[in-house]
C-alpha positions in Angstrom: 125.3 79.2 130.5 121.8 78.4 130.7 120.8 82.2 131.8 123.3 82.9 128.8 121.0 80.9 126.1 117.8 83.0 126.2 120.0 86.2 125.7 121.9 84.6 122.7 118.5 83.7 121.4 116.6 86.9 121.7 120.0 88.7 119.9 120.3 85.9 117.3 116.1 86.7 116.3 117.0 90.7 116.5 119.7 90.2 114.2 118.2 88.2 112.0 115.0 90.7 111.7 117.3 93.4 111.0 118.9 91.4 108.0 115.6 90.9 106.2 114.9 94.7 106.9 118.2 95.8 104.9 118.0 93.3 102.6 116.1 95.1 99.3 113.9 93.3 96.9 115.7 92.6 93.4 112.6 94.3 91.9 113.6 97.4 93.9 117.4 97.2 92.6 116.3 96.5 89.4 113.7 99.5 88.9 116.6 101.7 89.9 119.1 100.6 87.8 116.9 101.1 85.2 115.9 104.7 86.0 119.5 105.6 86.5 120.5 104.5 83.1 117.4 106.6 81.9 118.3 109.6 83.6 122.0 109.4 82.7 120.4 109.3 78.8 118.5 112.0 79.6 115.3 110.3 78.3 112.6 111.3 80.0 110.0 108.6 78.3 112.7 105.8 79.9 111.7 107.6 83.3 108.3 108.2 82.4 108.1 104.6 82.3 107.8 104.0 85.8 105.0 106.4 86.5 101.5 104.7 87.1 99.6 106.0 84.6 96.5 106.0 87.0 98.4 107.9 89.8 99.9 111.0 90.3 104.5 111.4 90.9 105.3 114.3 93.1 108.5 115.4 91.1 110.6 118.6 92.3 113.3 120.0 89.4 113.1 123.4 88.4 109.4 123.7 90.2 107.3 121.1 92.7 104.0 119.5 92.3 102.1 116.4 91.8 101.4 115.5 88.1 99.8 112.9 85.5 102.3 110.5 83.4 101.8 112.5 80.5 102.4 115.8 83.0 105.3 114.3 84.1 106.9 113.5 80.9 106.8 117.0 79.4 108.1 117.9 82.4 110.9 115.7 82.4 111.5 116.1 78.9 112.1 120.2 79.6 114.4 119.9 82.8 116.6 117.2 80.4 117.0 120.0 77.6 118.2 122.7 79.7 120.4 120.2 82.0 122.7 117.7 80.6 123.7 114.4 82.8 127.2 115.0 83.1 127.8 112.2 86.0 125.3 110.4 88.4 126.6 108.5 90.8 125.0 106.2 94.0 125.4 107.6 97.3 127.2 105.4 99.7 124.1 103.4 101.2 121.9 105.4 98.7 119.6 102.8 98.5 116.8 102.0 101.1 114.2 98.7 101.1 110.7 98.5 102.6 107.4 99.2 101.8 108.9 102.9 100.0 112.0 102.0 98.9 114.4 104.8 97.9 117.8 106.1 96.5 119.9 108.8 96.4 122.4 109.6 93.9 125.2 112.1 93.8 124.4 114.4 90.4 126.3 116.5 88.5 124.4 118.7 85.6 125.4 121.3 83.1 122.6 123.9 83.2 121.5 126.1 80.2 124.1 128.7 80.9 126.8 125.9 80.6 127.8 125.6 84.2 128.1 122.9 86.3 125.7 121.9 89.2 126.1 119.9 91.3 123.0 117.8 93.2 121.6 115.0 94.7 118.9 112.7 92.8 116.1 111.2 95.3 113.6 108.9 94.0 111.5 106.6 95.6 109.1 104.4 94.6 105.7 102.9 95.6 103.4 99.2 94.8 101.3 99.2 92.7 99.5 96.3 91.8 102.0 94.1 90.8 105.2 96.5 90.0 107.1 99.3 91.3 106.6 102.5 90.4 107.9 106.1 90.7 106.4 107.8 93.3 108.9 110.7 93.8 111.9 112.2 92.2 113.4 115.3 93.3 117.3 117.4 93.1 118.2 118.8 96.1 121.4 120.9 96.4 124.2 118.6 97.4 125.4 118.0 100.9 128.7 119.8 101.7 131.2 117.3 102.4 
């Protein structure tokens, strides 16, 4: 039993450390519960929001780059007129903790031509002095199944 102890101990501390590694500031949850219920609005100041208006957001929609808040917002504003939010839904462990926290949500869009799309929503977010803010927000095609 003895030989047994430091074993226990060592898994007990590993296990532990891994805990406070999944467990994700409320902040975090917060900040993406918020830009979900923008997005589902389709309100692209409600995103805008988030984005550090002395940094750049690295968003990829219908074209990539890095742009300004303001940037950003127009940006936004044109992807949410030719796409409407039909559903938008959290991924099964879609949300990630840390220093970059993240999420992933299943999408589903109607595009100009009236069609359905479907997608996946990333967007992660980054400190800045003392809140969270967007970082990056992209649609990638969604995963096969």
């Amino acid at each position: 039993m003895k030989r047994l102890a430091p074993i226990l101990l060592a898994l007990a501390s590993t296990l532990a450390a891994r805990a406070e590694e999944e467990e994700i500031d409320p902040a975090v949850v917060a900040a993406f519960d918020e830009i979900a219920s923008a997005w589902r609005a389709g309100d692209a100041r409600a995103v805008g929001a988030w984005i550090d208006k002395d940094s750049k957001v690295s968003l990829s929609l219908d074209r990539s780059g890095s742009y300004s808040k303001d940037q950003a917002i127009s940006l936004l504003k044109d992807y949410f007129e030719a796409n409407d939010v039909v559903s938008l839904k959290l991924e099964k462990d879609g949300m990630k903790g840390g220093s970059s926290p993240s999420a992933t949500w299943d999408y589903v869009t109607t595009d100009a031509d009236g069609r359905k799309v479907s997608a996946r929503l990333f967007v992660s977010l980054v400190r800045r002095k003392d809140r969270w803010v967007l970082s990056r927000v992209a649609i990638y095609p969604a995963r096969d199944r």
